[in-house]
N, C-alpha and C positions, 0 to 999 in steps of 0.2 A: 781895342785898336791895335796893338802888339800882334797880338795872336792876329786877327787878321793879313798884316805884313807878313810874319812869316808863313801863313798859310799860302799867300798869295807868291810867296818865291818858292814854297815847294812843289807846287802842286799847277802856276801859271796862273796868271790872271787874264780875263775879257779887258782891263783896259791897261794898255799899253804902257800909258802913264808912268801906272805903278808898278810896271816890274821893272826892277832893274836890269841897266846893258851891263854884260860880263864882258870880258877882254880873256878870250882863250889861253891859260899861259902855257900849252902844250902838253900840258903834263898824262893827258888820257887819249884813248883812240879806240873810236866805236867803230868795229870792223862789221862789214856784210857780206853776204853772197852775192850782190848781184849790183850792180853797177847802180840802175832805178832806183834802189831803197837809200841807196848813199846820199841821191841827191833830193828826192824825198824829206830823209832826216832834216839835211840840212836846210832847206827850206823852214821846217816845224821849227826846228831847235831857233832859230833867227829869228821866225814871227813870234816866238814869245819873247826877245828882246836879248836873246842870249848870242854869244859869239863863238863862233864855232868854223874851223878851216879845214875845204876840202882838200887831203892829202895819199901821198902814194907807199900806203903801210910797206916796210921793210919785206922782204920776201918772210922772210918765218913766220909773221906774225899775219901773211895773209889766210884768207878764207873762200877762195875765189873770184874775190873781186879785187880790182885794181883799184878803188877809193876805198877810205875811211875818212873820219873825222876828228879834227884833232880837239879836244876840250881841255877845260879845267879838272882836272880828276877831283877835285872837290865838290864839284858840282855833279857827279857823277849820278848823283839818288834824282837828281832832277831832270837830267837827261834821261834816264832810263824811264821815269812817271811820263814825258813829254809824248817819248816814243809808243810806250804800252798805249797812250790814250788816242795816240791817234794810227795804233795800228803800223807801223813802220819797223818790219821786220829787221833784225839784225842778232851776228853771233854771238856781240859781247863787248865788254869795254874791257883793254887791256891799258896797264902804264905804258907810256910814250917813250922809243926807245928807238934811236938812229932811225925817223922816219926822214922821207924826199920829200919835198914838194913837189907838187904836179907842173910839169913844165911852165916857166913861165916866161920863158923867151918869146916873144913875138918879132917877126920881122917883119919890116915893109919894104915893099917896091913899088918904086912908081915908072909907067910905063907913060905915053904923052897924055891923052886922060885916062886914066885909071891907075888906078890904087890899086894892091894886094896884100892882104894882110894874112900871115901864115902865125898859129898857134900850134905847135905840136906838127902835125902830119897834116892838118886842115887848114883848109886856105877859103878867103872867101874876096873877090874882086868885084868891085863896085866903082862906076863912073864920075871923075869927080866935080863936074858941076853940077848934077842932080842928085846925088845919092845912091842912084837907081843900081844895084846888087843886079852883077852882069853873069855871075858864075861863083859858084863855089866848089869844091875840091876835096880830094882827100880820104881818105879814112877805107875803113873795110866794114864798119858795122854796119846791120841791115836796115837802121833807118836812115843813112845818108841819100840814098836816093828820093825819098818823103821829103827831109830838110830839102833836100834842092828844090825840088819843085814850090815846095813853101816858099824860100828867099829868092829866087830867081825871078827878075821881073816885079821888083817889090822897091820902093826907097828905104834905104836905112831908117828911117826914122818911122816909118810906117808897117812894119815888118816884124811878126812876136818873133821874140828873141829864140835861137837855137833849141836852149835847154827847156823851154815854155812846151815846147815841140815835142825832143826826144829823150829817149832814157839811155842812153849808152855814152861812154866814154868821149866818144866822139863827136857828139854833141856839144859836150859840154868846150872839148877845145875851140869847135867853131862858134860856143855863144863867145868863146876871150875872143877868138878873131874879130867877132861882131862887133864885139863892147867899145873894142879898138878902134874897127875901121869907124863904128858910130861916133868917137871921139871924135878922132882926125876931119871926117867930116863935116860935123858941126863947127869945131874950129875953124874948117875954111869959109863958112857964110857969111 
C-alpha cells in the first residue's frame, strides 16, 4: 500500500483522487523553445493534479520562448517523468530567480452595449445582453486571424476558449480576455 502511493506521486496516477494537488512554491522554472510546448506542459502538469504557473522567465534565463513554468523545484524528478511521458518538449528546469508574471492587468470598457476587455495587447468585445463576441483584436501572431474567425459571431459561453484554439503567446492573452469578459457576463444574467 505504501509503495503504491509513492509510486503513484512519482511517476502520476489514472485516478485523480489519488494524486495529490501541489501548490507551486516558485522555486523551479521549466523553460522552452516555443511558445506551444509552454502551454502544452502546463496543461499535462495540471491534469495530474499538480500546480504549476505560466510565467515570463527573466531575459538570461530565456531559450526562445516567452513562457516558462514556474513549479516546486522539489517536484522537479516529477515534472520531468510527466513531460518525458507525454512527450512535451522542453530545455530544462532551472531555480527561480527574479522571474515577471505574464501581464495580468486587464481592463475594461464599456461602450452603450458592449463590453471590451483588453489583456495584454488583445482585446476581445462582446454585446452585453447576449454574450454574442462582436470582435476581437490585437496581437501580431499568425493565428489571431483563426481565433477571430473562431470567436466572432459565437456567445461567450458557447465559444472553445482562445487557448483550446491557438498555440502562441497571443492566445493565451485573449483566452484572459475571454475568461474575463465570460465572467463579467455571466454576472450580468
Amino acid at each position: 500500500m505504501f509503495w503504491d502511493k509513492v509510486k503513484s506521486r512519482l511517476v502520476g496516477s489514472t485516478d485523480k483522487s489519488k494524486v495529490p494537488t501541489r501548490t507551486a512554491a516558485g522555486s523551479g522554472l521549466i523553460l522552452f523553445h516555443v511558445v506551444e510546448d509552454a502551454i502544452k506542459a502546463e496543461k499535462v502538469i495540471k491534469e495530474a493534479g499538480y500546480t504549476c504557473k505560466l510565467v515570463a522567465p527573466p531575459p538570461s534565463l530565456r531559450k526562445g520562448c516567452d513562457l516558462a513554468l514556474s513549479i516546486n523545484l522539489v517536484e522537479q524528478a516529477i515534472m520531468e517523468r510527466l513531460l518525458a511521458s507525454s512527450e512535451v518538449p522542453y530545455v530544462g528546469i532551472s531555480p527561480l530567480e527574479g522571474t515577471t508574471e505574464l501581464l495580468q492587468i486587464v481592463k475594461i470598457t464599456s461602450f452603450d452595449n458592449y463590453t471590451m476587455v483588453k489583456a495584454g495587447n488583445m482585446k476581445i468585445t462582446f454585446e452585453n445582453d447576449t454574450g454574442l463576441i462582436v470582435n476581437t483584436s490585437g496581437g501580431g501572431c499568425p493565428d489571431i486571424p483563426y481565433l477571430n474567425i473562431q470567436l466572432v459571431g459565437k456567445k461567450l459561453s458557447e465559444a472553445v476558449r482562445p487557448k483550446e484554439l491557438g498555440f502562441t503567446l497571443c492566445s493565451l492573452m485573449l483566452d484572459r480576455a475571454f475568461e474575463k469578459a465570460l465572467s463579467i457576463w455571466e454576472g450580468e444574467k
